[in-house]
C-alpha positions as CSV (number, residue, x, y, z in Angstrom):
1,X,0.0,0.0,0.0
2,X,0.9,3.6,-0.9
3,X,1.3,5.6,2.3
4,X,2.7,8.8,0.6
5,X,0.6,12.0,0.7
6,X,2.6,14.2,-1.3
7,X,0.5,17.4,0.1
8,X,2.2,16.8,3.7
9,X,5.9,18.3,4.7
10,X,9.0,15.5,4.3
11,X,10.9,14.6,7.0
12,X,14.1,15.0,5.4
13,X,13.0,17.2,2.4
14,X,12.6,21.4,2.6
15,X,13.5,23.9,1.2
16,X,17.3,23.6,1.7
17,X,19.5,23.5,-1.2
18,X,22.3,21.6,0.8
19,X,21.6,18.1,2.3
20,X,22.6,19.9,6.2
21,X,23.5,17.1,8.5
22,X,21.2,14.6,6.7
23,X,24.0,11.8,7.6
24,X,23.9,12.3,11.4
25,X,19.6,12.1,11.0
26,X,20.2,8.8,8.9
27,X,22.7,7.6,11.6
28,X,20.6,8.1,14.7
29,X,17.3,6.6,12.9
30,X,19.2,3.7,11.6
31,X,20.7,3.0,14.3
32,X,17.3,2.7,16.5
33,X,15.7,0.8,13.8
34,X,18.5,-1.9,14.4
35,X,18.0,-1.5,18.2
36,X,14.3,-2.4,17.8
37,X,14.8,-5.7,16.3
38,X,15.8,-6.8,19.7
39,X,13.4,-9.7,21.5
40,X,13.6,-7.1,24.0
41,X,11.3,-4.5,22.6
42,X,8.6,-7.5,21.8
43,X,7.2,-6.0,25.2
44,X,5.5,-3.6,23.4
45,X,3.5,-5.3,21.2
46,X,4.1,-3.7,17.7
47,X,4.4,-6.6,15.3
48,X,4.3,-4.8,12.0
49,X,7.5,-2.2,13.3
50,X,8.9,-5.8,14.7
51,X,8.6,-6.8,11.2
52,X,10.5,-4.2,9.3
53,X,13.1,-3.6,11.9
54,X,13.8,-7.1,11.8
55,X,13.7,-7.5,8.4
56,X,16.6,-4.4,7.5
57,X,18.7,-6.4,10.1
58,X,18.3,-9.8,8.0
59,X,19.2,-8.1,4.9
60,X,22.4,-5.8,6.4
61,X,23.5,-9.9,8.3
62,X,22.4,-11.6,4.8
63,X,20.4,-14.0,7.1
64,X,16.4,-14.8,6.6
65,X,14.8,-13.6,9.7
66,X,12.3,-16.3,10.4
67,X,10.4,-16.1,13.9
68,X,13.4,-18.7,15.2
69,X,15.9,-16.3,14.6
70,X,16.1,-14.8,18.6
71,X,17.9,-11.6,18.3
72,X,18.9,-11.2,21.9
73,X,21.0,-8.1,21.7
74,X,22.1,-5.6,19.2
75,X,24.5,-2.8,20.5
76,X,25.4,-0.1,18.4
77,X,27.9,3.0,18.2
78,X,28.0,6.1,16.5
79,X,31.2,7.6,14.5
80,X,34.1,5.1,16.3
81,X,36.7,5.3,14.7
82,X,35.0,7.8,12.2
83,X,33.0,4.8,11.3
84,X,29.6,5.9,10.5
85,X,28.0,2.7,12.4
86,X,29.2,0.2,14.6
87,X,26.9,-2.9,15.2
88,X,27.0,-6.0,17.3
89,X,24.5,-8.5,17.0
90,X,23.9,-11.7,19.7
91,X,21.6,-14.3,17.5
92,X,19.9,-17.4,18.8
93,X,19.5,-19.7,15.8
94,X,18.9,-23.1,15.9
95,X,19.9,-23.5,19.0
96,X,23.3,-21.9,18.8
97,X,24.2,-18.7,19.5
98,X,25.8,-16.4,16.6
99,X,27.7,-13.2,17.1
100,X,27.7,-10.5,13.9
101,X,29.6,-7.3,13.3
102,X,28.1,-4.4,11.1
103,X,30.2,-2.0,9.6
104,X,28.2,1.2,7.7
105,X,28.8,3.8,6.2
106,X,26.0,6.2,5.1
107,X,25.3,8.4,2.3
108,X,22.9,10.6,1.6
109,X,24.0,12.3,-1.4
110,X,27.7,12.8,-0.9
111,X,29.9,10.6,-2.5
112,X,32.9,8.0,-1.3
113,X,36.1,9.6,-0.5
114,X,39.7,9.1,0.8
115,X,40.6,8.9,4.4
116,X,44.1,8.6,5.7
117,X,45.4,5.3,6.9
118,X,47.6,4.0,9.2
119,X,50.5,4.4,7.3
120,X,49.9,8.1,6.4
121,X,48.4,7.5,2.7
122,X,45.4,8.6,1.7
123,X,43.0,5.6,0.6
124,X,39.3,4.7,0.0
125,X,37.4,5.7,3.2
126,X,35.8,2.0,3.3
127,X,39.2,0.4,2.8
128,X,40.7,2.2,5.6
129,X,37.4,1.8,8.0
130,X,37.5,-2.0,6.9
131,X,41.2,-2.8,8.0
132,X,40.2,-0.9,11.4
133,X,37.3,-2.7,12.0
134,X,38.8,-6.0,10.8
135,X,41.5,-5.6,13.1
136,X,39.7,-4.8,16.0
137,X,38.5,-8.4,15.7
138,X,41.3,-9.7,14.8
139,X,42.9,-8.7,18.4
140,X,40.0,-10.6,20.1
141,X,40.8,-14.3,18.5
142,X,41.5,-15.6,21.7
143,X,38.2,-15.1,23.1
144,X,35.8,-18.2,22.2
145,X,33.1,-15.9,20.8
146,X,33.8,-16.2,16.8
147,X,32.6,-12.6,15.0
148,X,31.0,-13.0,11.8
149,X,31.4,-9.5,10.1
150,X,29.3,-7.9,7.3
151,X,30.3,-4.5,5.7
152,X,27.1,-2.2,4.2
153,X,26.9,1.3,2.0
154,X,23.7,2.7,2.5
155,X,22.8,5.6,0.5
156,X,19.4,7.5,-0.4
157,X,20.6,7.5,-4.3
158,X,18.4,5.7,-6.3
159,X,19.9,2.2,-8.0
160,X,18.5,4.2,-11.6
161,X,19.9,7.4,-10.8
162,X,23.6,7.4,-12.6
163,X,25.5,9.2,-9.9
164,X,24.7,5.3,-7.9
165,X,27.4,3.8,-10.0
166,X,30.1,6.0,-8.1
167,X,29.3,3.7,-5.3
168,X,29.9,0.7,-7.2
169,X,33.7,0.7,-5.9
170,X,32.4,-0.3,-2.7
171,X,32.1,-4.2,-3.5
172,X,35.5,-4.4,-4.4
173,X,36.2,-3.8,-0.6
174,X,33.7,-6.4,0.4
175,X,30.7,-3.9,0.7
176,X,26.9,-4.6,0.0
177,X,25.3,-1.7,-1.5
178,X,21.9,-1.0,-0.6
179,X,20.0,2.2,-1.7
180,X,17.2,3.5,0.9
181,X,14.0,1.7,-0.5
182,X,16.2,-1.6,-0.8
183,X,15.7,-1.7,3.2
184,X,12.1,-2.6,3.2
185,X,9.7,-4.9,1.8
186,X,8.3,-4.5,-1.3
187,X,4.7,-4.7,0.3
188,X,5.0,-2.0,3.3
189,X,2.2,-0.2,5.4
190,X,2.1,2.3,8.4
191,X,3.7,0.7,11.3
192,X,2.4,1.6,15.1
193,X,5.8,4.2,15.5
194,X,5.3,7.4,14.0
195,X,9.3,7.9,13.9
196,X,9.3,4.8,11.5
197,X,6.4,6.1,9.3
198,X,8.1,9.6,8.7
199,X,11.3,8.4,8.2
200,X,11.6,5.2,6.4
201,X,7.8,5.7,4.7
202,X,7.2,9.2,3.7
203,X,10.6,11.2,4.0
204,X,11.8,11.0,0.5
């Protein structure tokens, strides 16, 4: 179902001729999107935003997020390490439990750029955020938990608009690339949170 009335103001659109600090907004809703898809917010009984928080956090962990899945915690931080988002994710899955690491970056309309490594060079922000995220794991092998880690470019460019293939670079460094409609079902109605409606189903 449609549930865009193009007669009422966008959450992310004005008048502005500069996107402002559209990045921070897309970090902050993101992140408690993810956050929601914990068994721990069942409590409020809201099965449809259940639904699509889960299902953005299937898609970013490549898993299919049937009702066994048990997503037990999902811990997330802002700009480490200049790192747009940090996510950890405890799964219950048949029985076992899984632990996941999300790395992603965000783009509204700006494009990829270089970043200074370790070594003083300037390279490909994702490859320098990569090798810091990687190795932060890499330092924790000899804890029995094993991290299975998953690397996302989010960006509100359409997949048919031709600035998208700039981002195309990004699977060469391991990335998925998901534009912003790619993030929900293709079937989608108002959920019960308003902040999920305005953002994620009328803001564009």
């Amino acid at each position: 179902m449609d549930t865009k009335d193009k007669s009422l103001p966008r959450l992310m659109r004005d008048s502005s001729e500069t996107d402002g600090k559209a990045e921070i907004v897309m970090d902050y809703v993101l992140s408690w999107t993810l956050r929601r898809a914990a068994k721990e917010c069942d409590i409020d009984n809201k099965p449809l935003l259940r639904h699509y928080c889960r299902y953005m956090l299937g898609l970013l962990l490549e898993i299919p997020m049937s009702d066994d899945v048990i997503v037990s915690e999902v811990k997330v931080w802002k700009e480490y390490w200049n790192i747009d988002l940090w996510v950890e994710v405890a799964l219950q899955c048949n029985g076992e439990t899984e632990h996941h690491a999300i790395l992603i970056e965000n783009k509204y309309y700006t494009m990829l750029h270089n970043s200074y490594d370790d070594d003083g060079v300037p390279r490909n922000q994702l490859e320098v955020y990569k090798k810091k995220f990687d190795r932060h794991y890499a330092d924790q092998e000899h804890d029995n938990d094993i991290w299975q880690k998953h690397y996302a470019l989010i960006t509100c460019i359409d997949r048919d608009d031709p600035k998208f293939e700039s981002y195309k670079i990004a699977e060469s460094f391991g990335f998925n690339i998901f534009s912003f409609y790619d993030l929900l079902p293709e079937a989608t109605e108002d959920t019960e949170s308003d902040i999920f409606n305005e953002f994620w189903l009328r803001s564009w």
